[in-house]
N, C-alpha and C positions, 0 to 999 in steps of 0.2 A: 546547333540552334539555327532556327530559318530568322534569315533577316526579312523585314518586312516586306521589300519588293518582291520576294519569293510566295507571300500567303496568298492564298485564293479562296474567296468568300469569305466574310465576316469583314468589320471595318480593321482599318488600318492600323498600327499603333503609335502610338505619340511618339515624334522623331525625334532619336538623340544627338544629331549632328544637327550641323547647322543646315539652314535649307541649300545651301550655296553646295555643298557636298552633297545632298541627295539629287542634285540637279546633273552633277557630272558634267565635264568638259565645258560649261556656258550654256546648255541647252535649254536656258532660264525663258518661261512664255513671255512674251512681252507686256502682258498684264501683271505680272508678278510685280514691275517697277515701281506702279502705283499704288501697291499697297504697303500698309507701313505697321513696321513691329510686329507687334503680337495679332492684329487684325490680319497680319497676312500670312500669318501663321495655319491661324484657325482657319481663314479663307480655302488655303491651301489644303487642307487634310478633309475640311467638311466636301471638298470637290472630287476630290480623289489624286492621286498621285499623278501630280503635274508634269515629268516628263514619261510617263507611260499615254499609251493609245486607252481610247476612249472605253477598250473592254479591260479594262483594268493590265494588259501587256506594255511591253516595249515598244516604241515609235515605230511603225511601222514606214514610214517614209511616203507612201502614196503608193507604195509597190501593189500593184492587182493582178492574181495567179490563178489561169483558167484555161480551160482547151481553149489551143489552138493558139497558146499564147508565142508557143517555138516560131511560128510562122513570121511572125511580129518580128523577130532576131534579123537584122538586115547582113551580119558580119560585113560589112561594107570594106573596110580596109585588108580586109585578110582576102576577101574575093581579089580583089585587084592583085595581089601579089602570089595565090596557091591556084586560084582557076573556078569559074564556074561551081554554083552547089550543083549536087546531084541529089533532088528534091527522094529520089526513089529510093533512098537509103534510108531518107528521115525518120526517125522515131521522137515520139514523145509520152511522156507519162506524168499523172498528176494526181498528187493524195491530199486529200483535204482534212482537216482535224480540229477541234477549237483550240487544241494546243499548239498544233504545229501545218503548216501548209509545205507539198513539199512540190518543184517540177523537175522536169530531167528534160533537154534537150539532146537529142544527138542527130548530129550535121554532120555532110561530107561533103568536098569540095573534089573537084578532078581535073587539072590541066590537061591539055592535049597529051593524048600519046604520041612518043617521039620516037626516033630510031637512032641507033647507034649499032653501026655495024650490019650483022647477023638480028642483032635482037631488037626488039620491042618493051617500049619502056612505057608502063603506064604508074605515075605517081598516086598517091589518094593522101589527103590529111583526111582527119576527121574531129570535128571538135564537140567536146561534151559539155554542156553547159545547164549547170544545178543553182537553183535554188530554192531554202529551205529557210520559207517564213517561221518566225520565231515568237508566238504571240502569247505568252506565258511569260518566258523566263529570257532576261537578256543575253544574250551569246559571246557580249561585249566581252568579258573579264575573262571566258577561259579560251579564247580563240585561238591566240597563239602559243597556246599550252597545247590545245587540239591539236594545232599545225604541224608544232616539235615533235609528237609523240604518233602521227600519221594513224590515228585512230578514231579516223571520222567514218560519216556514214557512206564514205563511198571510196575507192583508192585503198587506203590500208598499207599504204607503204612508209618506210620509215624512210624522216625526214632527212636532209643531208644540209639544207640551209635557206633561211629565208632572208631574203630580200625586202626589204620595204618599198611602198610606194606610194609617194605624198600627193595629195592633192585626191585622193581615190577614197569615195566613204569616209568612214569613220579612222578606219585602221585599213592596208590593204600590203597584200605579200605576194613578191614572185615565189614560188614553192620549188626547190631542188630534190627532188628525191632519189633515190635508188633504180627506179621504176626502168626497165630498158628498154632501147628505143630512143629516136628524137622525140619529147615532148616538151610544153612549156605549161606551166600552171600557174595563175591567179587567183588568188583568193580575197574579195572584198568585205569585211563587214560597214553596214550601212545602219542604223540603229537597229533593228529585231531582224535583220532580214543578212543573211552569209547568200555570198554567192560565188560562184566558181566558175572560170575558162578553161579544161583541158583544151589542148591542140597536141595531135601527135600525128605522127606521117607512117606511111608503109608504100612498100613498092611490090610491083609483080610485074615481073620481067619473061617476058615471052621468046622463044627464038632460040636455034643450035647453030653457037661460031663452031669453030675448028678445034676437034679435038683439045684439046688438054688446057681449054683460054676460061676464063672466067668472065659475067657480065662484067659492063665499066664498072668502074669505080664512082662514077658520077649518076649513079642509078640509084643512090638513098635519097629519100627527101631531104628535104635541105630547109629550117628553117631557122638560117643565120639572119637577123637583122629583123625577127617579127615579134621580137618583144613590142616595141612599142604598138604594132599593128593590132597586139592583141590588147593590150591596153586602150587603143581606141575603142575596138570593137567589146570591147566589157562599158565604155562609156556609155557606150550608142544603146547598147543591150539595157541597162537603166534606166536609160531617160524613157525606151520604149514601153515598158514593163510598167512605167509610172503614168504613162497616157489616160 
């Protein structure tokens, strides 16, 4: 059976919880306080669904999704620590829907090339960063069912453990998967709107040492200690996106 926040067109139906449960987490308007009993009842239903956005979806937060918005993304704290973007690699993509808005950033970052030895060591991160407005149906309730089950619209890999992250959105997860390779992933929900930080590294090593030697060992990207970098840099990325 569809529960009410799920219908689209036609009025609403008379709520069988109380309003305090349909509001979820406290997300109560602050006009709500002012009204009393049954007037705030009615109030409430003849308006339309009090914590949905104004086209009858899920809170959209002030998030605004549109070319050119990847530009916008400053990665501030991960530059300082992986190196300079490398603007030339940048891609972005952007789907727009009355049901769903989707974007895709992909960024790269390149420190200096180094040498070691005989060889030539050039690192690259690369960071993917999605998000996919949700302006129909909340994303709240099966997100971290999505997350466990790594059968979202992008990735696909099965999950290995998530992490919480307090203080981030609504709900927010370090994501451990399978996936090989250094990477790290974020996952935020924020009322209707998921959003996501891959970071993953690669190298490519240039140069012939001496017969039978292998590049260093110190030739893999290295991103010990950038959780929290990325955790800024998914802050910064919201506040921008909300401008």
């Amino acid at each position: 059976m569809i529960s009410p926040p799920e219908l689209v067109g036609g009025p609403p139906r008379p709520p069988r919880t109380r309003i305090g449960e349909w509001l979820g987490e406290g997300r109560a308007r602050p006009w709500l306080g002012a009204l009393g009993g049954a007037v705030a009842a009615s109030a409430l239903w003849a308006g339309g669904l009090y914590a949905l956005d104004r086209d009858g979806g899920p809170d959209q937060r002030g998030y605004r999704l549109a070319w050119r918005s990847c530009e916008k993304v400053p990665l501030t704290s991960l530059r300082e620590r992986l190196g300079e973007r490398d603007t030339t690699t940048d891609s972005e993509d952007l789907f727009e829907d009355p049901a769903l808005n989707r974007l895709e950033c992909r960024m790269s970052m390149r420190p200096p090339v180094r040498r070691s030895g005989e060889y030539e060591i050039q690192q690259r991160y690369q960071v993917t960063f999605h998000v996919e407005q949700h302006r129909r149906t909340d994303p709240g309730p099966e997100i971290e069912a999505l997350l466990k089950s790594g059968r979202r619209g992008w990735g696909g890999f099965e999950t290995e453990k998530l992490t919480p992250v307090k203080g981030l959105g609504d709900r927010a997860y370090f994501v451990n998967n399978y996936r090989s390779g250094p990477q790290l992933e974020l996952v935020v929900q924020d009322g209707g709107v998921l959003l996501t930080l891959q970071l993953f590294g690669d190298t490519e090593v240039n140069g012939d040492g001496p017969p039978g030697t292998e590049p260093p060992d110190d030739s893999a990207p290295d991103l010990s200690g950038t959780a929290g970098r990325v955790e800024a840099a998914m802050r910064e990325a919201m506040a921008v996106l909300k401008r």
